[in-house]
N, C-alpha and C positions, 0 to 999 in steps of 0.2 A: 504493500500500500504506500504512496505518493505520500508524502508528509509537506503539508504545503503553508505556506504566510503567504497572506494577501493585506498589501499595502493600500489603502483606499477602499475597504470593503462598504462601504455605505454609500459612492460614487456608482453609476451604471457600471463600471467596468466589472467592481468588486459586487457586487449582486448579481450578474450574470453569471460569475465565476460562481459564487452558491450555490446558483438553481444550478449551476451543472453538475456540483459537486451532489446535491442533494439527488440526480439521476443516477450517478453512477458513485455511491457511499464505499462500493467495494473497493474504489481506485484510490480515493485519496481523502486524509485525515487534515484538516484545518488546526493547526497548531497554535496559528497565530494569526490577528488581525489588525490594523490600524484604522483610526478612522477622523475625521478632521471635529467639528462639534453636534456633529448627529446622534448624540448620546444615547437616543430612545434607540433610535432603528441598531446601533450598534449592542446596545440590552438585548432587543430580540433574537441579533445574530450569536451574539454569546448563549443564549439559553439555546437557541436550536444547536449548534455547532460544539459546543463546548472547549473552545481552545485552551490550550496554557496561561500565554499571555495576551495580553491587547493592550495598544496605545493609543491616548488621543493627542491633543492639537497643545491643550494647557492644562495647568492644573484644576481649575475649577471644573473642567470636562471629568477630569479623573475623581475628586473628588462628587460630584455628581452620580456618576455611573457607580462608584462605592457603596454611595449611599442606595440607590434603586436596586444594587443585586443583592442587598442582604450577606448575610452569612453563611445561605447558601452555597457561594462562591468564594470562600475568605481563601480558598488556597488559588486563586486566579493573580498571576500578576498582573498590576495594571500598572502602566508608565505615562510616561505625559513628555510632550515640548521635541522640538526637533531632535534632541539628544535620545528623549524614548525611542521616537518613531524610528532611528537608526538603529536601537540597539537590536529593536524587535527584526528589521532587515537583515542582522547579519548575524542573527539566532545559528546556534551550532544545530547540526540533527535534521539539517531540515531542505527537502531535495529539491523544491521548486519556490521560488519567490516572483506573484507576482506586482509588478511595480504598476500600481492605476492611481496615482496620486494627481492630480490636477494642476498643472501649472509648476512654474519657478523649484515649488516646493519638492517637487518629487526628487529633485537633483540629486541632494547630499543621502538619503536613504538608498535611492539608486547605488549609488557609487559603494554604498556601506554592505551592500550586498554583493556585488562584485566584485569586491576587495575578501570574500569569503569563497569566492571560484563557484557562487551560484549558477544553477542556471533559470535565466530570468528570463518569464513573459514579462516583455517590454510593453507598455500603454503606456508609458509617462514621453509622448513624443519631444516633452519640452530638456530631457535629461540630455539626448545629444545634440536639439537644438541650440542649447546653451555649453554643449561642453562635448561633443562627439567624439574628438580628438582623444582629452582625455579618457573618457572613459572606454574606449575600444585599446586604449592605450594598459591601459587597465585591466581591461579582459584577457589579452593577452599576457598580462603578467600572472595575473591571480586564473589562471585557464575558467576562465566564468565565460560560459555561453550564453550569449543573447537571441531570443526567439521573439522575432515582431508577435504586435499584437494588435497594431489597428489594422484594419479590414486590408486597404491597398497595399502595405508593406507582409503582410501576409502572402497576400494574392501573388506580389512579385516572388517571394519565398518559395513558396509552394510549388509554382511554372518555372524556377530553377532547380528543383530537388532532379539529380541525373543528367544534368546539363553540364558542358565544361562553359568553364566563366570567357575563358577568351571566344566563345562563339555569340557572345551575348554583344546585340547591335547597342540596344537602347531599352528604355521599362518607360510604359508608359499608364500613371498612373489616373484613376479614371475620379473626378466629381462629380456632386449630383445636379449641383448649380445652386445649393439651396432654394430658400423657399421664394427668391426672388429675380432666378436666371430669368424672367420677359420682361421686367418692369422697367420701365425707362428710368434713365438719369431723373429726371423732375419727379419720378414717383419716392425713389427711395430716399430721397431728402422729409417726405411725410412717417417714416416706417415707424413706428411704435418698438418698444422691446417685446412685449408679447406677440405679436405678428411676426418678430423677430425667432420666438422663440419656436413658431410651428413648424419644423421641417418638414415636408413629405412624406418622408422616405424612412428616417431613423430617428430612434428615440433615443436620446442623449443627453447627457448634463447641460446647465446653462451654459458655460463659457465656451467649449466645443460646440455646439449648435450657431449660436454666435457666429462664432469665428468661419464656419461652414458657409453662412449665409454674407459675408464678406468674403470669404475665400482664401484668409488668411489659414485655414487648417490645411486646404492644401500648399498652400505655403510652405508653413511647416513640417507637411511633409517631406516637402522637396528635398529640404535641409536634411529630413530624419534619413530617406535612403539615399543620399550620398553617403551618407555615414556606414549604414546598413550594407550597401551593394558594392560600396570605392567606388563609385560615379561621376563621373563630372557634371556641371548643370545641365552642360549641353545633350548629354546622354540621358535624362531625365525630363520626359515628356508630361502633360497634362493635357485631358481632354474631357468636357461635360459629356457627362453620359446621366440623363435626368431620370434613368431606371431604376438606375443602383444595383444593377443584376450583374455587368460585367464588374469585378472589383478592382482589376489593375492588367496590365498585358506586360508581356516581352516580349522583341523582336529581336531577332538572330540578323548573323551576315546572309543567311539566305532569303534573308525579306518574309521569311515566314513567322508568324506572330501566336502566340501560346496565352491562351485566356481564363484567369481563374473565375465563376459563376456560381452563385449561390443566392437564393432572399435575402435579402439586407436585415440581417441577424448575427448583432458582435458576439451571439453567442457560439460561432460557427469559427473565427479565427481564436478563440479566446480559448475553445478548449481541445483546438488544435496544437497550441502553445503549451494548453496543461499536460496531454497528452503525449506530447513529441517523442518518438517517429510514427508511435499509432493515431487511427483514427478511434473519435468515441461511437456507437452508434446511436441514431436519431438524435442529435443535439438538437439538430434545428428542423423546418420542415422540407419539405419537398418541393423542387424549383418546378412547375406550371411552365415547362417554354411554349406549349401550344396555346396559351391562354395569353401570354405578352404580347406574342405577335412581334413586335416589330421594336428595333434597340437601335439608336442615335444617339451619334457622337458628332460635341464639336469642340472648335477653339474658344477656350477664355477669351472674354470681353477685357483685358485689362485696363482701359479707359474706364468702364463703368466700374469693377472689380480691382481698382490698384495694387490691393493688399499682395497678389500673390507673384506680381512684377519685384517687389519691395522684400520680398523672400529670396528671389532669384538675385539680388542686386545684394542682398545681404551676405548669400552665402558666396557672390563670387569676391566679396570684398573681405570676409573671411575674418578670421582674430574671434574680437569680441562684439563683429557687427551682431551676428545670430542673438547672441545674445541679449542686443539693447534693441533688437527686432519683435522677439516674443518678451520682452519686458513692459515696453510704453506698449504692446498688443492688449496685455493685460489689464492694466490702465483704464484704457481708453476700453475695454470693453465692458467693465466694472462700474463704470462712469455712464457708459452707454445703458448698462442694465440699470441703473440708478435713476434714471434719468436728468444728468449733468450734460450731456451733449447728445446731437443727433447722430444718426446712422452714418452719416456720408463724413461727420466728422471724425470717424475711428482712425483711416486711410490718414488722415492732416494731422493728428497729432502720431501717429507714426513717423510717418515720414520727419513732420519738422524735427521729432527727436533726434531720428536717425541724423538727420543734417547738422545737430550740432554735437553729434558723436568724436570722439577723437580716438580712431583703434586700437586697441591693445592685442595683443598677442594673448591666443588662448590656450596655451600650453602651461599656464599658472592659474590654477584654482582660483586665487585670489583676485586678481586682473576680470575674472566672471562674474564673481560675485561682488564685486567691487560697481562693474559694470553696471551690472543689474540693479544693483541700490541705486546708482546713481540715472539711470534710464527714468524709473520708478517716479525718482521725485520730481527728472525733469519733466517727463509727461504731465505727472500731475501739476506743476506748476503751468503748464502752457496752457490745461486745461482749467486752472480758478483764471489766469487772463483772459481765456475766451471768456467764460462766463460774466468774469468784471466788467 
């Protein structure tokens, strides 16, 4: 039996990973969980699951969650603050870690688990958007293998298992267009965050759905398989596919192209990852192709769509642009769910960040996170001058 910690269990990624765990109890044992201040939902997962340990975000969470399991549970450790979250990451005993931590924060636990020669389903795309180098750097030293875990980086994964890498032309990975690929430029200057928040297609956290319907996730991708595949940008394709059925392609030198396809269900790469090299059965359901009929593909609008030009322009500028990339992304997308600025203004205080960036070399831990604090507040300051 799989002895497993999952970082972010109260996030989509980490409740998808339960319901799979809860299908198939024979495979794998939940040892450990983290969770950010979802105290309740993270109560219920400790009583169905029963782990070891669990951490949350601060004290007050952990004092909380103390108090609501009783005595019941007095032999359960509970940890708290970036320091818990890590120790729980790089827990001895324990054969699969996987990282769904949201944002910035996922980084240092990432790494604290790799640094133990994990092998890790990857969600936290922001861990090599911010620090790729290092931590593949990393993995190679501490032999910790990393197994994508969002949908495209999967899909490319999986259509290279028995392939040699030098036949691979290019990966081309697919979006959906979120919920507003037809709306002209003067529409999305009206969007609301909840119209924001309804995808089509897939159910997901706020800041990932967000960022999807900006297109700033595929962005981020972009960044994540360079890291993933040793790609250059150029060899890292993007194209709306408004189905969500194809999840990402390869193309060979012989111009022939390898397609991975399934219903738009993270539960499908997620326990691919748990599972790796086997398949689970039934995770998800059954793909209908006589019933879709028909699947189109186009090019990013990046005039309407900035975000995912400003990805490309990041990773080829490289250091610690990625970084101050998905920093002020966060920001402004936070800002955006709050309602402090509109839709069209995510793209403008990215970008203005980025332009008064001065690059650092991302080969020092510190130079990143240095970066990112300082992304952080200059975003936020550009965004109380608009408001003022």
């Amino acid at each position: 039996m799989k002895r497993i910690s999952i970082l972010g269990s109260t996030g989509s990624i980490g409740r998808s990973a339960l319901d799979i765990v809860l299908l198939h109890k024979d495979k794998f044992n939940v040892i450990a969980l983290t969770a950010g201040k979802n105290v309740s939902l993270l109560e219920k997962q400790i009583k169905t699951f029963t782990p070891e340990v669990v951490a949350v975000s601060d004290v007050e969470g952990a004092v909380e969650l103390k108090k609501r399991l009783g005595k019941k549970f007095k032999h359960l450790q509970i940890l708290y603050g970036q320091k818990g979250i890590s120790e729980v990451a790089s827990l001895e005993n324990i054969d699969f870690v996987l990282s769904a931590i949201v944002g910035a924060a996922g980084l240092m636990p990432t790494l604290s688990a790799v640094r133990k020669g994990r092998i890790i389903g990857l969600a936290n795309k922001e861990s090599l958007v911010m620090a790729g180098s290092i931590v593949f750097k990393e993995a190679r030293k501490y032999k910790s293998k990393i197994l994508p875990v969002d949908s495209e980086h999967s899909a490319v994964f999986q259509c290279l298992q028995g392939q040699k890498k030098k036949s691979l032309r290019k990966i081309i990975l697919t979006a959906s267009g979120g919920p507003f690929a037809c709306c002209s430029g003067k529409d999305l200057k009206k969007i609301k965050p909840e119209e924001a928040l309804e995808h089509p297609n897939w159910k997901m956290g706020k800041k990932i759905t967000i960022d999807s319907a900006t297109l700033m996730n595929k962005g981020l991708e972009v960044i994540e398989a360079h890291h993933l595949f040793n790609l250059s940008p150029e060899r890292i394709e993007v194209l709306i596919h408004p189905q969500s059925i194809v999840h990402s392609m390869v193309e060979f030198n012989d111009s022939s192209i390898l397609a991975q396809l399934s219903v738009p269900d993270m539960k499908g790469p997620i326990a691919y990852a748990m599972n790796y090299p086997q398949r689970l059965d039934d995770v998800i359901e059954n793909l209908p192709l006589q019933k879709i009929g028909t699947l189109t593909f186009m090019e990013p609008d990046n005039k309407k769509f900035p975000c995912l030009s400003y990805a490309y322009q990041a990773l080829k500028e490289g250091g610690t642009m990625p970084s101050v990339l998905n920093a002020s992304n966060e920001i402004a997308v936070n800002a955006f769910l709050r309602g402090a600025i509109g839709f069209c203004d995510i793209p403008v205080i990215i970008k203005k960040t980025m332009e008064l960036h001065t690059t650092l070399s991302d080969q020092n831990i510190e130079n990143i996170i240095e970066s990112d604090r300082w992304a952080r507040k200059t975003a936020s300051e550009i965004i109380h001058k608009k408001r003022g």
